[in-house]
C-alpha positions as a printed NumPy array, in Angstrom:
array([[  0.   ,   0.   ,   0.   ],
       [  1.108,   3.437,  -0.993],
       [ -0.316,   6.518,   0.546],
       [ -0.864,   9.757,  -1.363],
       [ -0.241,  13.342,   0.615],
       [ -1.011,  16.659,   0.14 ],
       [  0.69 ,  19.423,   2.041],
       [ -0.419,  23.012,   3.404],
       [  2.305,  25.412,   4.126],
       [  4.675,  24.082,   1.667],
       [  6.448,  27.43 ,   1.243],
       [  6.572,  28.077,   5.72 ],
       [  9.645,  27.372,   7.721],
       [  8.371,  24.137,   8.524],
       [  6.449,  23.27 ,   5.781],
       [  9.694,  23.601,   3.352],
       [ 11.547,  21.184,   5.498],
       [  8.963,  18.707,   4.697],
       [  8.218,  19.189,   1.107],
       [ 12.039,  17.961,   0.853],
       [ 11.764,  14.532,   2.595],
       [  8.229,  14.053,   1.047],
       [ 10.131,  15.056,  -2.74 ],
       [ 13.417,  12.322,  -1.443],
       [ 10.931,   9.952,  -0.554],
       [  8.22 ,   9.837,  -3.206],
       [  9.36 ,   6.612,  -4.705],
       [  7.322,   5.224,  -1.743],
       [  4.396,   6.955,  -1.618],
       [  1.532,   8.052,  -4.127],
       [  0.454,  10.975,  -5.49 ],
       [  2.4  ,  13.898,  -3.822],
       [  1.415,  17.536,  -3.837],
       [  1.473,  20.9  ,  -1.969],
       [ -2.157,  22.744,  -2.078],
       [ -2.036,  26.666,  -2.627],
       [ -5.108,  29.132,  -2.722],
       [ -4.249,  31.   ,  -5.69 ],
       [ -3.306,  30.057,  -9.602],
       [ -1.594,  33.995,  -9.063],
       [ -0.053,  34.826,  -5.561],
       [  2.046,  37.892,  -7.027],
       [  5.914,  37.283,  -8.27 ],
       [  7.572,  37.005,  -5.03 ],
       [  5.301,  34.027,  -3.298],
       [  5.1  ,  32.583,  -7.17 ],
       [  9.053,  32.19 ,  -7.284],
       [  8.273,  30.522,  -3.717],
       [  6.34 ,  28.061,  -5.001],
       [  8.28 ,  27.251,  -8.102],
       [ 11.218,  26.433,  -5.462],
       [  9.207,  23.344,  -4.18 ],
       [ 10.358,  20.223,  -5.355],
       [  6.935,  18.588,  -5.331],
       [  4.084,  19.235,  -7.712],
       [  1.751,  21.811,  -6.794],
       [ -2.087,  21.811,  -7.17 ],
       [ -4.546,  25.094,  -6.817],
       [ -7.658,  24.988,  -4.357],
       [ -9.113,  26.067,  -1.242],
       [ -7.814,  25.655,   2.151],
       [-11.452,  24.931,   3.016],
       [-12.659,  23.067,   0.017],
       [-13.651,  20.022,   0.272],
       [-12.794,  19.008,  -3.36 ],
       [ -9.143,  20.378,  -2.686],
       [ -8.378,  17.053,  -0.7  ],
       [-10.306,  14.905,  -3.468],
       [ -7.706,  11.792,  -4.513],
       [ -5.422,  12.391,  -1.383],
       [ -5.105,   9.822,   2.154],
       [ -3.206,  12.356,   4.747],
       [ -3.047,  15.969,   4.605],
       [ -0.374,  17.064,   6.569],
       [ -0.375,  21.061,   7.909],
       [  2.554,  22.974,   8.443],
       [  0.902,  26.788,   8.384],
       [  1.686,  29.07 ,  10.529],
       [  0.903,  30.429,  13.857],
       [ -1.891,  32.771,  12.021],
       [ -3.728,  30.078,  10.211],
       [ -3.637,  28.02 ,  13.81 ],
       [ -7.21 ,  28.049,  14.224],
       [ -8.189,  28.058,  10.898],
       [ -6.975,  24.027,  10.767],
       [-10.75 ,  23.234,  12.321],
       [-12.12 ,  24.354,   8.631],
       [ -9.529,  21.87 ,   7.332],
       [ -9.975,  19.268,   9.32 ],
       [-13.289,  20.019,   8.081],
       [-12.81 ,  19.739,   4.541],
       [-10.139,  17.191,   3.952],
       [-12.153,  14.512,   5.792],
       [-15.381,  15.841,   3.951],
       [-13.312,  15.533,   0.739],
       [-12.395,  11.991,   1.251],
       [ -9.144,  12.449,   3.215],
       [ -8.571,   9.874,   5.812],
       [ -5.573,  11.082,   8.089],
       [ -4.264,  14.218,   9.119],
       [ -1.102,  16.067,  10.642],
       [ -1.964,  19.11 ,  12.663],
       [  0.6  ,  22.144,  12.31 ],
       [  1.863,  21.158,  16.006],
       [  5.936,  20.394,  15.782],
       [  6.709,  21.651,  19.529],
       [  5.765,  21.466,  22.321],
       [  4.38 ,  18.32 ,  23.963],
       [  0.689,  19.867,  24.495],
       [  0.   ,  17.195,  27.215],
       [  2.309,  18.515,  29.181],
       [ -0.002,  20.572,  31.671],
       [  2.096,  23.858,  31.875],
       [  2.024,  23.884,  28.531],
       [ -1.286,  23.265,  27.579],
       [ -2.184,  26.328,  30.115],
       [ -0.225,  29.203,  28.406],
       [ -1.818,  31.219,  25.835],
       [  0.82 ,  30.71 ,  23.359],
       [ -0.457,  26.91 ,  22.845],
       [ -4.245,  27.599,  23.046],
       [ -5.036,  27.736,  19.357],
       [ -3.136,  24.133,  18.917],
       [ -4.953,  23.109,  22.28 ],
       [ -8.467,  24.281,  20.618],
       [ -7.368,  22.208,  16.856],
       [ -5.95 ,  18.889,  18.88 ],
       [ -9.378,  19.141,  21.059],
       [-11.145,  19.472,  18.103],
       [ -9.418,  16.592,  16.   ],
       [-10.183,  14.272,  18.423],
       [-13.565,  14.999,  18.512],
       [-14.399,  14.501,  14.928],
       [-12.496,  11.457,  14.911],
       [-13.81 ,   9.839,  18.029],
       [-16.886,   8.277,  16.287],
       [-15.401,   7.282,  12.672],
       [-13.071,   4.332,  13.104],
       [-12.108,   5.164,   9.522],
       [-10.16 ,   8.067,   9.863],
       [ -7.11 ,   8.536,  12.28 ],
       [ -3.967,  11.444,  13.199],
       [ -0.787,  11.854,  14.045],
       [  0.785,  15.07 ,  16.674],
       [  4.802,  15.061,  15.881],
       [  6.25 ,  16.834,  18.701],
       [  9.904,  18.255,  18.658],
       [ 10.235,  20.737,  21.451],
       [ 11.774,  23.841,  20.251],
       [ 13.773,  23.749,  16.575],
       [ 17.448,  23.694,  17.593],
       [ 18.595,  25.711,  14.591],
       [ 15.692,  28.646,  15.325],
       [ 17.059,  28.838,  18.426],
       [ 20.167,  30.002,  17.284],
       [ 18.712,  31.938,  14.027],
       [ 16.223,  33.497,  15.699],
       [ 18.442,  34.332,  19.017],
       [ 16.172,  32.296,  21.562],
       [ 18.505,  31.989,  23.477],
       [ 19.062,  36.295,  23.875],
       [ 22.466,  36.513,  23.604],
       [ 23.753,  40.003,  23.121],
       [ 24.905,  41.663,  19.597],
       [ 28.742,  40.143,  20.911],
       [ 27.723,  36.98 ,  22.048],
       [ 29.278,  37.672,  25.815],
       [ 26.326,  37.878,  27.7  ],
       [ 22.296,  36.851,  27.851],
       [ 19.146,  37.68 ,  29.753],
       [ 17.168,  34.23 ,  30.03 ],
       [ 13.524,  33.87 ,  31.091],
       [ 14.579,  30.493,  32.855],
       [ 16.643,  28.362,  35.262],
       [ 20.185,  26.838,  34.626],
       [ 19.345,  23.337,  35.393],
       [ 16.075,  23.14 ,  33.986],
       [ 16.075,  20.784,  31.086],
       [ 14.649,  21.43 ,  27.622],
       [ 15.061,  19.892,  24.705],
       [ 15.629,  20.687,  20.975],
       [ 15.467,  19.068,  17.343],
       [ 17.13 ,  20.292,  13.979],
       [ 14.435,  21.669,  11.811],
       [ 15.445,  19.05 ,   8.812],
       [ 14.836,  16.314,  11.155],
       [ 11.437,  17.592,  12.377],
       [ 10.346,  16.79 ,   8.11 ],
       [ 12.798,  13.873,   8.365],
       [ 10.388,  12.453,  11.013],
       [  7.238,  13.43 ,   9.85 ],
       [  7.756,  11.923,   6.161],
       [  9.096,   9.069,   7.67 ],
       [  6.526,   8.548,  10.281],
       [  3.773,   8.328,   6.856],
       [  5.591,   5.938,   5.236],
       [  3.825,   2.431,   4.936],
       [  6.303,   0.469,   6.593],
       [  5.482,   3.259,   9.894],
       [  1.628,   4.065,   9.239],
       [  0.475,   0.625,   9.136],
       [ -3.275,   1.912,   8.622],
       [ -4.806,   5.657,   7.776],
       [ -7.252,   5.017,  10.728],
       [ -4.415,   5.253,  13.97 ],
       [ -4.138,   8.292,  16.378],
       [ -0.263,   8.481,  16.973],
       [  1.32 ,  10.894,  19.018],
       [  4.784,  10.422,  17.894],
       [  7.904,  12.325,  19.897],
       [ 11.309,  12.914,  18.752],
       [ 14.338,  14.639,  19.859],
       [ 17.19 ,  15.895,  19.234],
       [ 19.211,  16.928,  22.344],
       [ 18.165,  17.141,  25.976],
       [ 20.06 ,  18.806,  28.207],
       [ 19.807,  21.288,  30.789],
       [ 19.922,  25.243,  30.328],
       [ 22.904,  25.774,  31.775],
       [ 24.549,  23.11 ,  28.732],
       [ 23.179,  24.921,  26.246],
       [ 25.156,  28.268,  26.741],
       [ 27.969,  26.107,  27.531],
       [ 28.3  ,  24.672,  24.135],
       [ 27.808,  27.954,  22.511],
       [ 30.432,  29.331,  24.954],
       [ 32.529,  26.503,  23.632],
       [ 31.997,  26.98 ,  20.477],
       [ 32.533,  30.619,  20.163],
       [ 35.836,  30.307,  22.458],
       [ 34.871,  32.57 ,  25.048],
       [ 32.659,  32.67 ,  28.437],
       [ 28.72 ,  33.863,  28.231],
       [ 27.585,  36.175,  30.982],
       [ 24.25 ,  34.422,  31.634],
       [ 21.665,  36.365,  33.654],
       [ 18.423,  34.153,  34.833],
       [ 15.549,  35.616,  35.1  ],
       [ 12.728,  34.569,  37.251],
       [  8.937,  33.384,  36.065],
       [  7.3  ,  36.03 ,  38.043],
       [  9.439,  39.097,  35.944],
       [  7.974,  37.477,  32.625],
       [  4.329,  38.267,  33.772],
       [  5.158,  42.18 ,  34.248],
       [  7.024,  41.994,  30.63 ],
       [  4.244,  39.941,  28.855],
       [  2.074,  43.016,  29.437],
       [  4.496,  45.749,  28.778],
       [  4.837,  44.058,  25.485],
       [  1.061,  43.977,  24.837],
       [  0.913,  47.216,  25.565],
       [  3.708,  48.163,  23.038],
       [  1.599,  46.564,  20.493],
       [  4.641,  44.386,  19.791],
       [  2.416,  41.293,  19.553],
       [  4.764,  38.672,  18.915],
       [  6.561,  38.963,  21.751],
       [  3.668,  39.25 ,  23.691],
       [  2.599,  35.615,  22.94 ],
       [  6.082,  34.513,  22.283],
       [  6.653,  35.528,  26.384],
       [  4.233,  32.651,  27.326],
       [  5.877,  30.421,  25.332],
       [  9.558,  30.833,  26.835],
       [  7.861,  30.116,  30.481],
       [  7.52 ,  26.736,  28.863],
       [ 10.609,  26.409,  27.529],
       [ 12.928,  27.974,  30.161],
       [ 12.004,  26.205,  32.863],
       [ 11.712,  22.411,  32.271],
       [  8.463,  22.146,  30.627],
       [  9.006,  21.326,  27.136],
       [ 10.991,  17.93 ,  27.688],
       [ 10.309,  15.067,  25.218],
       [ 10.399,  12.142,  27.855],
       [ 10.677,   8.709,  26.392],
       [ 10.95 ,   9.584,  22.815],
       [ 10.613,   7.737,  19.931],
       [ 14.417,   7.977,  18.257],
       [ 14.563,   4.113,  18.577],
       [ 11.249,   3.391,  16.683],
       [ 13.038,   5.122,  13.015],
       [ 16.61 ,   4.055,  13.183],
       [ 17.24 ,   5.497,   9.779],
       [ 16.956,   9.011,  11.21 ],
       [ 20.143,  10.041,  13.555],
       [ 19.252,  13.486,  14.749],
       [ 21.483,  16.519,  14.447],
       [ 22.44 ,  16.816,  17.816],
       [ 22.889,  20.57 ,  19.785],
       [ 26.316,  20.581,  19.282],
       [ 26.46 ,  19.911,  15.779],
       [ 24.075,  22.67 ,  15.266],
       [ 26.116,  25.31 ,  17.036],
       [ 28.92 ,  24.078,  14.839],
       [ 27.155,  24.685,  11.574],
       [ 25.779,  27.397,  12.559],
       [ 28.149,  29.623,  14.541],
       [ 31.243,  27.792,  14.422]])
């Protein structure tokens, strides 16, 4: 049995990871495809699209003839479109779609901390929902990957706060809390392989599937960079109880990213976004990119 796919956010940070592995590995599947809303999107998001290496078909999101012909939809959109999955859940299954992949790739959302702060209620409200609709249909099934936090982001996107020379950092966290990470190849490395026949025995099974990377504690994690870069980090830790005072500071800036991106450090600084008992040893023919490694390509 071969499966055929068809993949939203092809074009996202996320979603181009995965349009790779599904483009390396469609020998073994079906049909393969990203979905897009427009024939037109403008030149710049066109010359996005022409850079996926999978064939691309033109429909609606929430159109239940977009999914017509495909088994799994997977979703990598973005934090906007969140919400807007429960319409797609909607329509793929309506349109004949059997198993789907909600845009979730973090955070382990049964972890109770983390299915408290704000910044995980939208995925909280489309994993609630999933479950629902599937609860009474035997025939159609899921699967949640869960990475923690994308060890490469963390350096890209300076998660980790260092200052413009690297010497120093203000951390919402605690040294010895642990937290772990996954290279943002491996997190579409695992969630291709995980739709592969010889993995998804049957369209109808509700996986939660974890993988990891690294795991270590805070405190490791500057100490590699410090390694790395050949010289000591100044780390200052701040305390849960400054981030509330912050959060709102930020909301009322108007800067709303870091207003919800403030809830979702609490997680991640201070032990709460931990993959425990992962499933590395369940795809041997994935050996993740460790923390290290990352630094290395990165800032090395």
């Amino acid at each position: 049995m071969t499966y055929s796919v068809v993949l939203l956010g092809a074009t996202g940070a996320i979603g181009s990871k995965i349009a790779l592995k599904l483009a390396k590995h469609q020998d073994q599947l079906g049909r393969v495809a990203f979905l897009t809303p427009t024939a037109n999107s403008g030149p710049e998001k066109e010359a996005k699209y022409d850079a996926v290496p999978i064939p691309r078909v033109v429909g609606d999101y929430e159109d239940p003839k977009s999914y017509q012909g495909f088994d799994i939809v997977i979703s990598a959109v973005g934090d906007p479109l969140c919400e807007a999955q429960i319409k797609y859940i909607d329509a793929a299954f309506e349109g004949g779609a059997q198993h789907f992949y909600p845009a979730e790739f973090g955070a382990d959302l049964t972890n109770e901390v983390a299915h408290g702060e704000s910044y995980f209620a939208n995925k909280v409200k489309v994993r609630n929902y999933l479950e629902e609709k599937v609860r009474n249909d035997p025939t159609k099934g899921y699967t949640y990957i869960m990475t923690s936090l994308f060890s490469d982001f963390m350096i890209q996107y300076n998660i980790l706060f260092l200052s413009e020379d690297k010497k120093s950092a203000n951390f919402l966290g605690k040294p010895d809390a642990l937290l772990t990470t996954t290279y943002s190849d491996d997190v579409g490395g695992i969630t291709v392989l995980s739709l592969l026949p010889t993995h998804l025995k049957a369209l109808n099974e509700r996986r939660e599937i974890r993988f990891s990377g690294s795991t270590l504690t805070i405190a490791q994690y500057f100490a590699t960079v410090s390694r790395v870069l050949g010289h000591d980090i100044n780390v200052q830790y701040l305390s849960k109880e400054s981030s509330y005072a912050y959060e709102e500071e930020q909301k009322a800036s108007g800067n709303e990213f870091m207003y919800r991106f403030t809830s979702a450090r609490r997680v991640l600084g201070f032990g709460d976004s931990v993959m425990l008992n992962p499933d590395n040893d369940s795809y041997p023919e994935l050996k993740p990119v460790t923390w290290e490694e990352t630094v290395k390509l990165l800032l090395d």
